[in-house]
BANU-48018 format. One line per field, with one value per atom (N, C-alpha, C): x negated, z, y. Coordinates in Angstrom, 3 decimals, always signed. Layout:
<fifis>
u <- X; ...
w <- Z; ...
v <- Y; ...
</fifis>
This chain:
<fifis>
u <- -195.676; -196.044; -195.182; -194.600; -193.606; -194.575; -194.692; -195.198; -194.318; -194.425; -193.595; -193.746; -192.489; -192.569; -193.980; -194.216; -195.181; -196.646; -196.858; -198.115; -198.187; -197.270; -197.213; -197.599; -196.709; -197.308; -198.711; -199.111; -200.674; -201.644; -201.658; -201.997; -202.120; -200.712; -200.821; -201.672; -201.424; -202.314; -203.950; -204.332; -205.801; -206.100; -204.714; -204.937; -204.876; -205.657; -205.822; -204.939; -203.943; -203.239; -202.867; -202.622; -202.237; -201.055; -200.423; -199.390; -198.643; -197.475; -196.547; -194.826; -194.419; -192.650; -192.078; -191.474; -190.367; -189.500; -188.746; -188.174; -186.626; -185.513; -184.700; -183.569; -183.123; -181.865; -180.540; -179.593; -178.333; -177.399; -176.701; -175.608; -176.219; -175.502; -176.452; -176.997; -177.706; -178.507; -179.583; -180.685; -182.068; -182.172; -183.430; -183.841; -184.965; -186.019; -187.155; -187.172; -188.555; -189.083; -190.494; -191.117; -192.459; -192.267; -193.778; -193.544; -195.154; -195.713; -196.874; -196.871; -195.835; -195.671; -195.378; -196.421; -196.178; -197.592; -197.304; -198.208; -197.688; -198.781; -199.120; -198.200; -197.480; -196.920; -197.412; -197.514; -198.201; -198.168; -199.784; -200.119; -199.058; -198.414; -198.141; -197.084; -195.885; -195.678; -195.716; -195.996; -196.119; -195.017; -195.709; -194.850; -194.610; -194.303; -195.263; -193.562; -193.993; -193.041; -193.242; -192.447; -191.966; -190.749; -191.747; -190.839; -189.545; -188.700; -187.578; -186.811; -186.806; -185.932; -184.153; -183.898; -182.452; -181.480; -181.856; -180.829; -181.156; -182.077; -182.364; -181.639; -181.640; -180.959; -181.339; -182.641; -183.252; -182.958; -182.451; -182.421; -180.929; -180.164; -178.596; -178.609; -179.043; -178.940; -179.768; -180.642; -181.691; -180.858; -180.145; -179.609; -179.982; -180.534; -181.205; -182.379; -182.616; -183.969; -184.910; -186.117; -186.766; -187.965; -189.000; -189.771; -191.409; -192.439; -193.219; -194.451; -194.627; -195.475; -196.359; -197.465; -199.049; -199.729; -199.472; -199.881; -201.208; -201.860; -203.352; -203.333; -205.054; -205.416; -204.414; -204.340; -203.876; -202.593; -201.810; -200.281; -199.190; -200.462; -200.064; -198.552; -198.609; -197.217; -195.991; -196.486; -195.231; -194.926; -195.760; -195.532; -194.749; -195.016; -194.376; -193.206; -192.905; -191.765; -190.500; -191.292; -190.461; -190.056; -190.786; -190.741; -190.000; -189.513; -188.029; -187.115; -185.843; -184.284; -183.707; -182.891; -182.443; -182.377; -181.957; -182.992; -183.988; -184.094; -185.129; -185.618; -187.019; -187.817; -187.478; -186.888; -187.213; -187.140; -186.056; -186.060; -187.709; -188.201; -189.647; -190.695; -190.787; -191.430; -191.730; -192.321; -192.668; -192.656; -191.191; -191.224; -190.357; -190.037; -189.414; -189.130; -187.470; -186.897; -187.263; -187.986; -188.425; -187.236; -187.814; -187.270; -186.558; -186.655; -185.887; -184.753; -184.672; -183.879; -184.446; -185.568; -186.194; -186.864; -186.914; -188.063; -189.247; -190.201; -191.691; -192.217; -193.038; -193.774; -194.699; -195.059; -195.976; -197.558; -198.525; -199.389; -200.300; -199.507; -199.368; -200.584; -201.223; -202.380; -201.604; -200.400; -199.676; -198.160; -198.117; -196.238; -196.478; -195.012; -194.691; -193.132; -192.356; -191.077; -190.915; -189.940; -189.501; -188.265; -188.124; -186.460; -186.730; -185.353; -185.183; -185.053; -185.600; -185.868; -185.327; -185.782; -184.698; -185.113; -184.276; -184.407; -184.299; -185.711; -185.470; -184.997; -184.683; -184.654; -185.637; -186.051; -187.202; -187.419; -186.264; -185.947; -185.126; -185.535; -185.228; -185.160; -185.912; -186.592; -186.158; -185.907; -185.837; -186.933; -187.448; -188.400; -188.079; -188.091; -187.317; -189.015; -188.750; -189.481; -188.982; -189.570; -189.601; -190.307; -190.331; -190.162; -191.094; -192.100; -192.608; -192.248; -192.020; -190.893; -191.828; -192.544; -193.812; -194.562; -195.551; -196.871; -197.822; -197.804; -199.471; -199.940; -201.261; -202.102; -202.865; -203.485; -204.038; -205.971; -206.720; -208.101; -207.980; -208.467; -208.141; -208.382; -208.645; -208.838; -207.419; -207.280; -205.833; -206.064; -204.563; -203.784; -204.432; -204.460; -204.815; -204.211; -203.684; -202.634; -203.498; -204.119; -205.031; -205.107; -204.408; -204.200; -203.083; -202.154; -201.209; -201.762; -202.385; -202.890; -203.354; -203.646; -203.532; -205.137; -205.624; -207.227; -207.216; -208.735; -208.935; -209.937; -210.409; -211.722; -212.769; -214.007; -214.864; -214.657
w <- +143.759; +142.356; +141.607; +140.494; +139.410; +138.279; +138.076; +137.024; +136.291; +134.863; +133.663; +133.001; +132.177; +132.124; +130.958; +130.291; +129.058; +129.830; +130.596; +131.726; +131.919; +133.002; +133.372; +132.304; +131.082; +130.166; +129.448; +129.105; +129.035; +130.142; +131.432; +132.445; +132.336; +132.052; +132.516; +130.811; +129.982; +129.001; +128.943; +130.136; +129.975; +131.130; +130.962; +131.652; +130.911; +130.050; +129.577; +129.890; +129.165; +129.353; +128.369; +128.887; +127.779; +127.374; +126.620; +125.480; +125.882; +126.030; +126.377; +125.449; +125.059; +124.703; +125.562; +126.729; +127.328; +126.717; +126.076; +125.756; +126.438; +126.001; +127.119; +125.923; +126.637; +125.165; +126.492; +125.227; +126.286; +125.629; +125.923; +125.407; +123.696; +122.508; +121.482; +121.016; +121.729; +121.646; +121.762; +120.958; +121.330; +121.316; +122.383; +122.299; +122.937; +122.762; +123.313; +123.254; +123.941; +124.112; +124.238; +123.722; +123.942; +125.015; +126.068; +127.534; +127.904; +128.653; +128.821; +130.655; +131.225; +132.621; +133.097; +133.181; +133.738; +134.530; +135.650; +136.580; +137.396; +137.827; +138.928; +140.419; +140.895; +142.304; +143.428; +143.140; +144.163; +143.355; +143.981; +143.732; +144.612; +145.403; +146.307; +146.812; +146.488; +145.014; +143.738; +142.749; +141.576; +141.062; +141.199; +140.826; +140.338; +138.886; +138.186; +138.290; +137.893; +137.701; +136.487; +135.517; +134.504; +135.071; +134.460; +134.195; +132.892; +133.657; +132.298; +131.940; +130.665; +131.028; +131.605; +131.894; +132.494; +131.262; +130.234; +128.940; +127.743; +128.163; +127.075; +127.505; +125.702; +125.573; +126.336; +126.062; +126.829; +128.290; +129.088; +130.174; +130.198; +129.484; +129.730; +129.790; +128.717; +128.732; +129.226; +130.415; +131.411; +132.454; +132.907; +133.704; +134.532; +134.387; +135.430; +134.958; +133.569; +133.167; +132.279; +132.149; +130.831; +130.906; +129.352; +129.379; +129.139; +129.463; +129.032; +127.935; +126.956; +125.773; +125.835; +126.368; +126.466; +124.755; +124.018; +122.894; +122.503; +121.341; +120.979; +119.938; +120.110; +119.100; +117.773; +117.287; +115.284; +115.638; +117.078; +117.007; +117.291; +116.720; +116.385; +116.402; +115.002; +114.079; +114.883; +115.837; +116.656; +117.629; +118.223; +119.079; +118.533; +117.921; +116.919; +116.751; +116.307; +115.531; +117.192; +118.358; +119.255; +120.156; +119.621; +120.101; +119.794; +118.602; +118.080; +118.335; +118.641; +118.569; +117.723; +117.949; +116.747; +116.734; +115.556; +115.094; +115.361; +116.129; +116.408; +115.190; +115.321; +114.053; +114.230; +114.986; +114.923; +113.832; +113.006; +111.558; +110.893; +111.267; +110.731; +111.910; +112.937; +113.911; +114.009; +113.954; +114.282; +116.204; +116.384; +118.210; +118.391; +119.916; +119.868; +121.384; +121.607; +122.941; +123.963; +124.836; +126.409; +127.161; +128.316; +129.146; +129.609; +129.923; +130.191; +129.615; +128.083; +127.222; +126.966; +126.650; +126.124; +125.136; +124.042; +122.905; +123.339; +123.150; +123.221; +121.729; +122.067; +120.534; +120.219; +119.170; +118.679; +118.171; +118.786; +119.032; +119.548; +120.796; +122.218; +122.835; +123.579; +124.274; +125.249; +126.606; +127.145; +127.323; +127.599; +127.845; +129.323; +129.768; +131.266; +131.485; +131.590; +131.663; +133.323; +133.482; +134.858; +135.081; +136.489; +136.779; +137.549; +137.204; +138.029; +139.747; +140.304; +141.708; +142.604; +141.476; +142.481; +141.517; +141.673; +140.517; +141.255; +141.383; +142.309; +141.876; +142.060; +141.431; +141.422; +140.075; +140.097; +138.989; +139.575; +138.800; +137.581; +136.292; +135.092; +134.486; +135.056; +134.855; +136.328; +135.492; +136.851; +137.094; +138.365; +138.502; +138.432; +137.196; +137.584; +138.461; +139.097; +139.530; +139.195; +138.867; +138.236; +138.737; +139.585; +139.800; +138.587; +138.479; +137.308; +137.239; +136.426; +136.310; +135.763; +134.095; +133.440; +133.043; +132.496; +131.507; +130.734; +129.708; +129.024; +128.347; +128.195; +127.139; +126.368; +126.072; +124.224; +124.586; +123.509; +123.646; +122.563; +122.887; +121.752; +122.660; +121.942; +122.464; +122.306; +123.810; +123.922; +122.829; +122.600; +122.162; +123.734; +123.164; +124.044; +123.798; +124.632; +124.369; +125.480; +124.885; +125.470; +124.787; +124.847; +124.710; +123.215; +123.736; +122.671; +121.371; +121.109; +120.631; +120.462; +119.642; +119.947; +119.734; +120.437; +120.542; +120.679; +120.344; +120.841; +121.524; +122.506; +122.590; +121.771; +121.850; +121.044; +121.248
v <- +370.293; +370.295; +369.285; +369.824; +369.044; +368.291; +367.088; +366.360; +366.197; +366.665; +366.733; +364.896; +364.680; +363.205; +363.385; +364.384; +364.333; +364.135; +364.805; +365.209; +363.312; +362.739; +361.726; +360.389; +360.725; +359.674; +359.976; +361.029; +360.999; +360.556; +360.935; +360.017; +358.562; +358.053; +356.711; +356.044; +356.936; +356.605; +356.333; +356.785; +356.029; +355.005; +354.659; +352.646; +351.734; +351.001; +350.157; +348.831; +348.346; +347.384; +346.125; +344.956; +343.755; +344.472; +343.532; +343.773; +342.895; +342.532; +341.345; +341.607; +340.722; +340.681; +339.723; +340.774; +339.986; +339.417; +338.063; +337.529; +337.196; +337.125; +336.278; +335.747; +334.939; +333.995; +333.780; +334.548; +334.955; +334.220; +333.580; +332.253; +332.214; +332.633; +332.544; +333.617; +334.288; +335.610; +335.383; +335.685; +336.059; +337.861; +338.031; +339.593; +339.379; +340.634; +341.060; +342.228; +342.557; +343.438; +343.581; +344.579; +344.882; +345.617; +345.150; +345.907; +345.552; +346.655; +347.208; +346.779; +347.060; +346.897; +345.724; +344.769; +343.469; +343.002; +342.212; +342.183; +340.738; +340.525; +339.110; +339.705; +339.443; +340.060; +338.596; +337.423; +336.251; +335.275; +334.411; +332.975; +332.251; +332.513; +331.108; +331.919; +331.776; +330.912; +331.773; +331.194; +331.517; +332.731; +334.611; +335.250; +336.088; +336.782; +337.988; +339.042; +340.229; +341.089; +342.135; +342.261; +343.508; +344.564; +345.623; +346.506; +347.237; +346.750; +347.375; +348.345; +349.003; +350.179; +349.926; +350.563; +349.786; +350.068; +350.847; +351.209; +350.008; +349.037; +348.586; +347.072; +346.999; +345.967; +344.380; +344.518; +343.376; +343.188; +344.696; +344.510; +344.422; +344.415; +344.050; +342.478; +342.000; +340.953; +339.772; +339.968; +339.067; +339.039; +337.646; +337.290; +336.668; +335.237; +334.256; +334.142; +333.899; +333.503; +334.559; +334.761; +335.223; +334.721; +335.063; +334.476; +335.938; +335.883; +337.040; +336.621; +336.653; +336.432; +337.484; +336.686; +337.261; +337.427; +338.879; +339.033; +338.902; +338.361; +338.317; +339.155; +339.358; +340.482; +340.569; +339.828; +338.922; +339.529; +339.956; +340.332; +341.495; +342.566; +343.645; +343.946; +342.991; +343.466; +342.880; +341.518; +341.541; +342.564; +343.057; +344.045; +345.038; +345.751; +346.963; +346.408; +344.998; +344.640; +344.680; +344.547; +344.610; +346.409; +346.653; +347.752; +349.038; +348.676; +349.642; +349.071; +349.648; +349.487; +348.898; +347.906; +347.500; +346.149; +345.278; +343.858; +343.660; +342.081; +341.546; +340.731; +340.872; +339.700; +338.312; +337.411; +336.650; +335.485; +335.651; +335.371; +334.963; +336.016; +336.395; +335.450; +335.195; +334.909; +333.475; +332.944; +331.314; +331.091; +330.889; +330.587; +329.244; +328.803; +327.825; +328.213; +327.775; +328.096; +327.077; +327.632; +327.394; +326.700; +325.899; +325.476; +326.622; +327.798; +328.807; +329.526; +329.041; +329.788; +330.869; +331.213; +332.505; +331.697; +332.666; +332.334; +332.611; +331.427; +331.304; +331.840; +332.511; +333.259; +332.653; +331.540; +330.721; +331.712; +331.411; +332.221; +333.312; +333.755; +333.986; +333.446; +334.717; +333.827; +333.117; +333.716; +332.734; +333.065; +332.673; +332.007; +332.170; +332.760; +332.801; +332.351; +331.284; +331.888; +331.344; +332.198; +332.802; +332.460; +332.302; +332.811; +333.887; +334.479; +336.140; +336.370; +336.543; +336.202; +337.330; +338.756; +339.515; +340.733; +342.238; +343.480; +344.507; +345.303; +346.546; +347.280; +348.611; +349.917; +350.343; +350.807; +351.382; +352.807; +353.865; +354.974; +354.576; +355.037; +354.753; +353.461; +352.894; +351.358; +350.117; +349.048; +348.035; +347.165; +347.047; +345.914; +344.676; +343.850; +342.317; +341.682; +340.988; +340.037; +338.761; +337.518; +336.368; +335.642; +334.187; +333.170; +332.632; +332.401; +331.269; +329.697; +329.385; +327.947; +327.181; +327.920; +327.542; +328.063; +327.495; +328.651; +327.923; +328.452; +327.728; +328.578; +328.747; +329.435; +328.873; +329.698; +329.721; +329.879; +330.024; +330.943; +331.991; +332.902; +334.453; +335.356; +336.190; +338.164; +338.621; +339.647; +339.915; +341.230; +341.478; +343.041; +344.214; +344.984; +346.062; +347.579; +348.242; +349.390; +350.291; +351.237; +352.277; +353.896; +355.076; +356.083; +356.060; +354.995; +355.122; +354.661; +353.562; +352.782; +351.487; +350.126; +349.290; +349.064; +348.285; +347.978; +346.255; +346.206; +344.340; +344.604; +343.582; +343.398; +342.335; +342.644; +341.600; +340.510
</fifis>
């Protein structure tokens, strides 16, 4: 049996997920991305992994370091703002560059930045895995992305 990519993304549409902008700062470059595919891979040692498309810009330019910005409810509009092609907001954005060289997004429930530890293949998309270097959070209700839509909780 053939799963069509349309079939497949309605599927994965009723998984309820945080919201995150991978960040990374490339000599004097900033870029992000909004990305749905990010996950804890080990406590010991400290180690999460995103998924990237391999055409995107964000993923050309993540070399050693990036950073992942845990979105809150109030940050809709950053999400969206990362999530088209093109210009990044950050002009518009209240952040400040990380020990990593990624922009930290001021208001973020948390901050992750990473070093790049290793990049699978993972079809269309690459698995970076990342090394956590640092992190801090916030208190707030996350962003929530559930049937192609953005939700909060109470």
């Amino acid at each position: 049996m053939t799963v069509s990519p349309d079939e497949f993304k309605i599927a994965l549409g009723r998984f309820a997920s945080g919201v995150t902008v991978v960040t990374v700062g490339s000599n004097d470059t900033l870029h992000g991305m909004t990305a749905s595919s990010f996950a804890s891979v080990s406590l010991e040692p400290p180690r999460i992994l995103v998924c990237l498309d391999k055409s995107s810009r964000t993923r050309s330019l993540l070399l050693d370091s990036f950073a992942v910005n845990i979105l809150g409810a109030e940050q809709e509009h950053v999400s969206r703002a990362f999530a088209h092609a093109g210009e990044k907001p950050f002009s518009e954005l209240d952040y400040e560059i990380g020990s990593s060289g990624a922009p930290l997004i001021r208001g973020s429930l948390a901050w992750i930045e990473c070093a790049t530890s290793s990049i699978v293949d993972g079809g269309d998309h690459d698995i970076v895995i990342g090394d956590v270097t640092g992190c801090s959070q916030a208190d707030g209700n996350p962003l929530v992305y559930f049937q192609r839509a953005y939700h909060s909780l109470p």
